[in-house]
ZASERO-721368 format. One line per 10 residues: for each residue x, y, z of C-alpha. Coordinates in steps of 0.2 Angstrom, whole numbers. Each point is the difference from the previous one (the first is absolute). Layout:
N
X:Y:Z; ...;
***
This chain:
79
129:510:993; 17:1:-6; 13:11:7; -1:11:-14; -16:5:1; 1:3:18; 13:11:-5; -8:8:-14; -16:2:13; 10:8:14;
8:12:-13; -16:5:-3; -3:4:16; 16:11:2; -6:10:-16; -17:3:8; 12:5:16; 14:7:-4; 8:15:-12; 10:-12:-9;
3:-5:-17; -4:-18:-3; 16:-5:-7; 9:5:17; -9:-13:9; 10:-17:5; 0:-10:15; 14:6:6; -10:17:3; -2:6:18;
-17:5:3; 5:11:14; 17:6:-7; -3:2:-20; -17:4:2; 0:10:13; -16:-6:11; -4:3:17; -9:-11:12; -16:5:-11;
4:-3:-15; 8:-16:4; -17:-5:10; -11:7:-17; 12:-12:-10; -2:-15:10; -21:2:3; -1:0:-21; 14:-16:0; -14:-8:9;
-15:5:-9; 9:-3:-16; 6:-19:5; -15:-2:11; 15:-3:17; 1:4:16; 19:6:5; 2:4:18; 8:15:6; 14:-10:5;
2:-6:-17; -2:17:-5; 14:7:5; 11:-14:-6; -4:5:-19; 12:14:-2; 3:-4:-21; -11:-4:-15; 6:-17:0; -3:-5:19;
-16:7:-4; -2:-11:-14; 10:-14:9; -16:2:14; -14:-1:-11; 9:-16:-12; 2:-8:16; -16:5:9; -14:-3:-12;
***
């Protein structure tokens, strides 16, 4: 799977998510910051990362994704 469709998947995610317009989402977007989740949210995001890529991302890992592209970075990396 190519970056960009990881991308393109994890954007999806963020729609399903998020109140945000699709053409705001980069990787430099902060999940926490720009978006606005809390713990929750964050946790919801990352559960359906995992059922969507079919991954496991430990808690510690977790908390190291703080933008669209280390989440991205993760899965390219991880799968």
């Amino acid at each position: 799977m190519t970056r960009e469709e990881v991308l393109a998947k994890v954007s999806a995610i963020i729609l399903r998510h998020f109140d945000i317009e699709e053409d705001k989402i980069s990787e430099e977007l902060s999940i926490k910051d720009d978006l606005g989740a809390d713990s929750i949210k964050i946790m919801e995001f990352v559960l359906e990362i995992e059922d969507e890529f079919g991954t496991e991302i430990s808690d510690e890992d977790a908390e190291k994704i703080e933008t669209v592209g280390a989440a991205v970075d993760y899965i390219t990396n991880n799968l």
